[in-house]
C-alpha positions in Angstrom: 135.6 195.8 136.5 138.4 193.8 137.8 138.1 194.6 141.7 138.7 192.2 144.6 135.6 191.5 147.0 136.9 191.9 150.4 135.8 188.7 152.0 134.8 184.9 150.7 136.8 182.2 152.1 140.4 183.2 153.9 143.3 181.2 154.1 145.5 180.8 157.4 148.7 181.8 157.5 150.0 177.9 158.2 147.9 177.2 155.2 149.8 179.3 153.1 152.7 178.1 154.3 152.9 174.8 152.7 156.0 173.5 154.2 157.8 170.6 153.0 161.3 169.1 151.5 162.5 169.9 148.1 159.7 168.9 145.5 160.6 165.3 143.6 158.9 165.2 141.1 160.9 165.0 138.4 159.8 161.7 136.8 162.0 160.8 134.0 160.9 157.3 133.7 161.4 156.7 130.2 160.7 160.3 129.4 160.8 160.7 125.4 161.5 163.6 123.3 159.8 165.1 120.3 161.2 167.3 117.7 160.3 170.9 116.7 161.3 172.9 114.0 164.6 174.5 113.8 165.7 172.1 117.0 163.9 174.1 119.5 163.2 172.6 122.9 161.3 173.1 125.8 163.1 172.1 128.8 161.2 170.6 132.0 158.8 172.9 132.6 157.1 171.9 135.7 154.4 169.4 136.8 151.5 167.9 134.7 150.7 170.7 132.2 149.9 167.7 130.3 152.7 167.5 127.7 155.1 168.0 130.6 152.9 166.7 133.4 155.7 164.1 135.2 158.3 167.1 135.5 158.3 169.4 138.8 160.8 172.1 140.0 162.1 174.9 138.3 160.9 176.0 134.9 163.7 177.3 132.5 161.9 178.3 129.4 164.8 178.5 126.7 164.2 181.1 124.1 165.4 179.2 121.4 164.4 175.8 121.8 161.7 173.9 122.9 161.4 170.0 123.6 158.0 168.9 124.2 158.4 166.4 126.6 155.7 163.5 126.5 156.3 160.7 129.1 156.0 157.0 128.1 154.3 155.6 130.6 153.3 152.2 132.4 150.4 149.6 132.3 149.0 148.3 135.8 147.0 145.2 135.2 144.4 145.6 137.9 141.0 143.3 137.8 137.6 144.7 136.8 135.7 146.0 140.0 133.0 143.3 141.8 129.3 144.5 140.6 131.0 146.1 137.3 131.0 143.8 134.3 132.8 144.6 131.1 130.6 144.5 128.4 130.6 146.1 124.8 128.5 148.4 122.7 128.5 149.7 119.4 130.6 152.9 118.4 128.2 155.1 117.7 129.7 158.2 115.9 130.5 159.2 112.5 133.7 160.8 111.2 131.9 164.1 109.9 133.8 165.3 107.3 137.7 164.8 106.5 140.8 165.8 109.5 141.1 169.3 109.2 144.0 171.7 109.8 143.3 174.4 112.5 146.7 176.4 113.0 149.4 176.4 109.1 151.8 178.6 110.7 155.3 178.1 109.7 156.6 178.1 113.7 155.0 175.7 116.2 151.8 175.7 117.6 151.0 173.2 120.4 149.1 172.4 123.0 145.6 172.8 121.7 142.3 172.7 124.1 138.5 173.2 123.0 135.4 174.7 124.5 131.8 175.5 122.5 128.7 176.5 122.9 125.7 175.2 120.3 127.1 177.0 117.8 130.9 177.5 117.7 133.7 175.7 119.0 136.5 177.8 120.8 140.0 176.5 119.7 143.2 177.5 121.9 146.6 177.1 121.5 150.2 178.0 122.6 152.3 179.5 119.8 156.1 180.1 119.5 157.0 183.6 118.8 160.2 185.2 117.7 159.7 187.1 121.1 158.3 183.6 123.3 155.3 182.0 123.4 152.0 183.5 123.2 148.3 182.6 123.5 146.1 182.0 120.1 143.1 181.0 119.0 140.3 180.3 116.4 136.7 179.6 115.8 134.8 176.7 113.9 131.4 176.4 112.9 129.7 173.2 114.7 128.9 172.2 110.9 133.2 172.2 110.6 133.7 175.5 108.7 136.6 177.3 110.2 135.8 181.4 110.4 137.2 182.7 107.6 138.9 185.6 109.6 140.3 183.6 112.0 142.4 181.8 109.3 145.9 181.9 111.0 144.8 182.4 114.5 144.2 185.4 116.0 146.1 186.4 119.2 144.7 186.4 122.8 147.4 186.7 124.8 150.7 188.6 123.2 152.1 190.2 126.5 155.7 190.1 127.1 158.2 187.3 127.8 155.8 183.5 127.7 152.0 182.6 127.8 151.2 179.1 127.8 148.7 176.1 128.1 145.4 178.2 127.7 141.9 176.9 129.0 138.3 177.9 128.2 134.9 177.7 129.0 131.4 178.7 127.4 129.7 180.5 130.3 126.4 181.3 128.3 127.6 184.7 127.2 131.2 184.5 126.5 134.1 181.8 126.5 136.5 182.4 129.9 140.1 181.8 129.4 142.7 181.3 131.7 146.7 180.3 130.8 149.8 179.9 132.5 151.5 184.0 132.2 155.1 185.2 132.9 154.8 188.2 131.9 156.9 189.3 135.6 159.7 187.9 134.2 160.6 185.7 137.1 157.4 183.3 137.8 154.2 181.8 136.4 151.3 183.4 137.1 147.4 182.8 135.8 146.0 185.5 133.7 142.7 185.6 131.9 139.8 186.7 129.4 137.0 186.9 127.9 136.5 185.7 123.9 133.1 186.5 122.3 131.1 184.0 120.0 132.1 187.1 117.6 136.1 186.4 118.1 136.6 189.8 120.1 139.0 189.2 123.1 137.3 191.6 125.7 140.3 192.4 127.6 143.7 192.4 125.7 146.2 190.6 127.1 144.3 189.7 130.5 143.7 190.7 133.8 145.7 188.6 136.6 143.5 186.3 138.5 146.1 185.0 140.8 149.9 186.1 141.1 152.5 183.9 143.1 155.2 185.0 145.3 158.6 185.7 144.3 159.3 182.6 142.3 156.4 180.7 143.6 155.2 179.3 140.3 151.2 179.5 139.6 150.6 176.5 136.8 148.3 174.0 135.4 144.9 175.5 135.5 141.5 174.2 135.0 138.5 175.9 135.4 134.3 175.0 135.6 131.5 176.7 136.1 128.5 177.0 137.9 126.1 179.4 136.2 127.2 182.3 138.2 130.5 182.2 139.1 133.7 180.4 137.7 136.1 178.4 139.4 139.7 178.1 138.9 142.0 175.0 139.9 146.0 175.0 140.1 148.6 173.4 141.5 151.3 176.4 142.8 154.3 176.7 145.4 153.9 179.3 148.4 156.9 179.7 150.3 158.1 176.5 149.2 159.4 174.2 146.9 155.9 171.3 147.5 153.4 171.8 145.3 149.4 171.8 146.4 146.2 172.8 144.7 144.9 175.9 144.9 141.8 177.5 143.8 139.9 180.8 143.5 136.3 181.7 142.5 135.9 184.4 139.9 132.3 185.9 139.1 131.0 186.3 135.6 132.1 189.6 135.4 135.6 189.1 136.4 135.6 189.9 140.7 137.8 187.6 142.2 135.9 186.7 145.1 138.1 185.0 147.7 140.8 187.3 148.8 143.4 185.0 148.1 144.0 181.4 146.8 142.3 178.9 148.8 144.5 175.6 149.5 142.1 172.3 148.6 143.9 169.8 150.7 147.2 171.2 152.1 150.3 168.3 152.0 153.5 167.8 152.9 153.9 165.8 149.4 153.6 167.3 145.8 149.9 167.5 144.3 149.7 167.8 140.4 147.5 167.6 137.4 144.1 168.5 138.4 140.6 168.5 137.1 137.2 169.5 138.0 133.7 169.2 137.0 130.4 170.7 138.3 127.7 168.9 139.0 124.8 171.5 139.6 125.3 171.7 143.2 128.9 171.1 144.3 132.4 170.9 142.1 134.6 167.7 142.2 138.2 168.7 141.7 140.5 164.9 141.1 144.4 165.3 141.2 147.5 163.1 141.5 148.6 162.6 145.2 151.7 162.3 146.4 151.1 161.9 150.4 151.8 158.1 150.6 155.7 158.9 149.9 155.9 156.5 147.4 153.3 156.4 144.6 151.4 158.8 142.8 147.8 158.1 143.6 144.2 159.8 142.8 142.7 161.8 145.5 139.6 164.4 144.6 137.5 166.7 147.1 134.4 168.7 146.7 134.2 172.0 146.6 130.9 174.3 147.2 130.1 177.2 144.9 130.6 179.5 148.4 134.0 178.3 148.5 133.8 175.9 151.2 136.3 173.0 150.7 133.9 170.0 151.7 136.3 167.2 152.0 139.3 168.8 153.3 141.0 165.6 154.2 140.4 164.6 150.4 138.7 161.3 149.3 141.5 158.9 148.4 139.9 157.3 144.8 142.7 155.0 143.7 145.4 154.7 145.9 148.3 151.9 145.6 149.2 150.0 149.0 151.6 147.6 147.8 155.5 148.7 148.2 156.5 147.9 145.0 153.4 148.7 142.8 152.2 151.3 140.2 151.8 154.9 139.9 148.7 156.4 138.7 148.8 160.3 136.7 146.7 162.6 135.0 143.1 161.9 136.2 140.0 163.7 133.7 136.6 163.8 135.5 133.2 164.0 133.5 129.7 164.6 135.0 126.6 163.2 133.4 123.5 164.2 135.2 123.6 161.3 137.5 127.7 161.0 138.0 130.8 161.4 137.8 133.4 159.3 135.3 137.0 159.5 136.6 139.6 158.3 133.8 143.8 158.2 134.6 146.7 156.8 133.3 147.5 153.4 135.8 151.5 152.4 135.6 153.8 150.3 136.8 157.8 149.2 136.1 156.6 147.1 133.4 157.0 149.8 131.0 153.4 149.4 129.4 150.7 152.6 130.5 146.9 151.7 130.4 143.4 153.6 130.8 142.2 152.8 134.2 138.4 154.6 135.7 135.7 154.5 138.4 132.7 155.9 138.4 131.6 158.6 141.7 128.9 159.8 143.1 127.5 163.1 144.0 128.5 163.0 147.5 131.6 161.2 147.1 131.0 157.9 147.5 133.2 155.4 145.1 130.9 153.2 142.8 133.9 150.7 141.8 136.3 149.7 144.6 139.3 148.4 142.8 138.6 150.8 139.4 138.2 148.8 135.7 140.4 149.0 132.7 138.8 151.2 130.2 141.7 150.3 127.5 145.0 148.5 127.9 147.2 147.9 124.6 150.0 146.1 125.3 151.5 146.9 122.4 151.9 151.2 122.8 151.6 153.5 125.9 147.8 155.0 126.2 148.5 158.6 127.8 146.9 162.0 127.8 143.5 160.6 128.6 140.1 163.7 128.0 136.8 163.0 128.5 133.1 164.5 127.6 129.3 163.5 127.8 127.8 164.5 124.5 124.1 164.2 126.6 123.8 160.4 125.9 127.4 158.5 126.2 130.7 159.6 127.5 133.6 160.2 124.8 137.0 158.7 126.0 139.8 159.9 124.0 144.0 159.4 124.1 147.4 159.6 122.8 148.2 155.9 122.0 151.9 155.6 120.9 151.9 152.4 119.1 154.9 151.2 116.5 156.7 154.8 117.6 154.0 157.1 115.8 151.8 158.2 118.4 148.0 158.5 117.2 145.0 159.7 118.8 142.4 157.1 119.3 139.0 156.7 121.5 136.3 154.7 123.0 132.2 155.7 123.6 131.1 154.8 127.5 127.6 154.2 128.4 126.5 156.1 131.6 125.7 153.1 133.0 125.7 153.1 137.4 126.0 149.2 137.2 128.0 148.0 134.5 131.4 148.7 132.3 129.8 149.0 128.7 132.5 150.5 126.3 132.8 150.6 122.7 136.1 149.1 120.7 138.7 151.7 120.3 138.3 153.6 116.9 141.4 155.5 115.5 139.9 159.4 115.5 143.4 161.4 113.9 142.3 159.6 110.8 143.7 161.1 108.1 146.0 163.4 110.0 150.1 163.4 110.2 152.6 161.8 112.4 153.0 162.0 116.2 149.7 163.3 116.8 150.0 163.9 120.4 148.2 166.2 123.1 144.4 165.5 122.2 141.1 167.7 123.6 137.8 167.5 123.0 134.4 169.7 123.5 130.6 169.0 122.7 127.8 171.2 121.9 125.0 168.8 122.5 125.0 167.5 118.7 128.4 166.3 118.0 132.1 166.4 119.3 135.1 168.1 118.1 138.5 166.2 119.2 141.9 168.4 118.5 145.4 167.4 118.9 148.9 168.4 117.6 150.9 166.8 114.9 153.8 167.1 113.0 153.0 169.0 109.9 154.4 168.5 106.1 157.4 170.8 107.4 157.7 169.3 110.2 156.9 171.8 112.6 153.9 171.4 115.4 150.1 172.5 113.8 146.7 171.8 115.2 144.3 169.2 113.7 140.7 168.6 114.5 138.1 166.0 113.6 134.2 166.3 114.1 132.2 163.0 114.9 128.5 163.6 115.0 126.2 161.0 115.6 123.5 162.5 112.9 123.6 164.8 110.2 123.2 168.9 111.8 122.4 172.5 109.7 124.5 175.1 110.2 127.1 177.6 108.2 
């Protein structure tokens, strides 16, 4: 079931050889540390894996304690774009029902994500083990009714040594799932699977969709697709120590159709934190750049559903010019029918963080040329920024870290081409505990379901969620 197709889109060998100095990207700006239970940490993992997404090089996963690092990051006070005028609309969702507890284990569970069809939602997470981490999930009803056998979680992934940082999507059948694997012992690779609506995991423990080299780590997927096929984004060293994007296209019944990873823009500088979005003809795939040597920028590219890397130069989206300026990370893409939302966290060395976006077309051309600010509190560090279009508005949510207990808050966004029409910010972890951090969020056409991790009355890491529907729905 799981053969390679001899084939698809080839690689040269200079392309795999993505040469380069020593990555830099460890970025301990004002990095900040949160607690686990038992004083476990989790040391530096690698780039932009979202809790960790400002630390590259080595990973050194320690067995016995884990430190999710969450950066606190930096404001950049840019002006709203010419033709784009800031104006506001009414929040237009309901909190249905109370905050609800997804994971109660005694350990940690972190790092939650969401995917759904029009029935279920798909809730993954990464879970300590006494033998590492593992991959979990569970299912909820859209009417917020978590499956009564799935109370716990029920394991996806439970190979040896770590699995971490799963991802899903519903691809009319069954949900994909791809995480982070080191299951060789001495690198990440990406591993995946199928989960039916019924909560069977079709393939225990995976199948590898794409394995580094040596100790070339394989990290930080994301994944769309396009009614036939799936694609998979990374960012992953090859015979060195620079990070670049990679993908690979995977059909619906798991070939792996290019014959190896394909590089998306190759770079002598470190690329990190990517995301992609289809939008019924081509995929967009946005990523932090580092190719100007001195700041993190945005840079995105299409990509066709044959493979072909349309803009292999990349399209530089937001890039910062000045030599003492701001840095901007961990961009989240949305597609509405018409085009695409792009949302990142925009910093400088003032030590505030802010919600900056633009809106892109189809082909690639940039709607707002200096980018608007989609939320800027000077009082606490917006971070973690995720995005989805319910069918009528887009939902913008974040970490906000206010008064030192981080929250999860969000905004509604019109899909308007000509104007910046937001709601006010509305708090979403509403009645959940402290440091809710990490959030995610999926929509089956009727509502949305937002999850995050928080501290938990013993104060070890659980998953939380919180439906907002914007009417009344049926369902079990």
């Amino acid at each position: 079931m799981f053969r390679k197709v001899t084939g698809g889109v080839k690689m040269s060998h200079s392309n795999q050889e993505v040469l380069g100095e020593k990555g830099k990207l460890g970025m301990w700006i004002g990095l900040r540390g949160k607690k686990i239970l038992n004083g476990v940490k989790l040391t530096a993992l690698y780039i932009s894996i979202k809790l960790r997404i400002f630390v590259l090089g080595s990973l050194a996963v320690k067995r016995r304690s884990l430190k999710v690092i969450l950066p606190v990051l930096f404001v950049a006070a840019l002006l709203a774009p010419a033709g784009a005028k800031a104006q506001e609309m009414g929040w237009p969702w309901n909190y249905y029902g109370l905050t609800f507890q997804i994971s109660n284990e005694s350990g940690d569970d972190f790092a939650p994500s969401v995917a759904s069809n029009d029935q279920i939602y798909l809730i993954l997470w990464t879970r300590r083990t006494e033998s590492g981490y593992d991959v979990y999930g569970a299912r909820v009803t859209k009417a917020g009714r978590l499956f009564e056998k799935d109370q716990g979680g029920f394991p996806i992934c439970s190979a040896q040594n770590d699995q971490m940082f799963p991802k899903a999507i519903w691809d009319g059948r069954n949900f994909f799932v791809v995480w982070e694997d080191r299951r060789s012992g001495v690198r990440w690779d990406l591993y995946g699977t199928w989960v039916t609506a019924d909560g069977q995991v079709t393939v225990p423990d995976g199948f590898p969709i794409a394995t580094g080299r040596l100790t070339n780590d394989y990290v930080s997927p994301c994944l769309s697709f396009d009614g036939e096929n799936y694609l998979v984004v990374w960012q992953g060293k090859r015979l060195s120590r620079i990070y670049n994007l990679y993908f690979t296209r995977i059909s619906i019944e798991g070939e792996i159709l290019d014959d190896r990873p394909v590089p998306i823009s190759p770079s002598l500088r470190d690329q990190a934190s990517p995301s992609v979005a289809f939008d019924g003809e081509n995929y967009m795939v946005v990523w932090q750049d580092k190719r100007s040597g001195t700041f993190w920028d945005i840079y995105g590219a299409r990509i066709s559903p044959d493979g072909e890397v349309i803009d292999r130069k990349a399209i530089p989206i937001s890039i910062e010019k000045r030599e003492s300026g701001g840095n901007r990370w961990k961009p989240d893409i949305s597609w509405n029918g018409a085009f695409y939302y792009l949302v990142w966290v925009n910093a400088n060395d003032l030590g505030q963080g802010a919600l900056q976006g633009k809106r892109i077309g189809p082909t690639g051309e940039i709607y707002d040329l200096f980018g608007f600010v989609l939320q800027d509190n000077n009082e606490a560090a917006q971070t973690f920024p995720a995005m989805v279009w319910d069918g009528q508005d887009h939902l913008l949510i974040w970490e906000d870290s206010g008064q030192g207990n981080a929250q999860i808050y969000g905004i509604s966004i019109a899909a308007d081409p000509n104007d910046v029409i937001k709601s006010e910010r509305r708090l979403v972890s509403i009645y959940g505990y402290d440091n809710a951090a990490y959030p995610a969020v999926s929509s089956n056409g009727e509502g949305v379901l937002v999850v995050w991790q928080a501290t938990g009355p013993l104060g070890n890491w659980n998953v939380y969620g919180q439906f907002l529907h914007r009417y009344q729905v049926s369902g079990k």
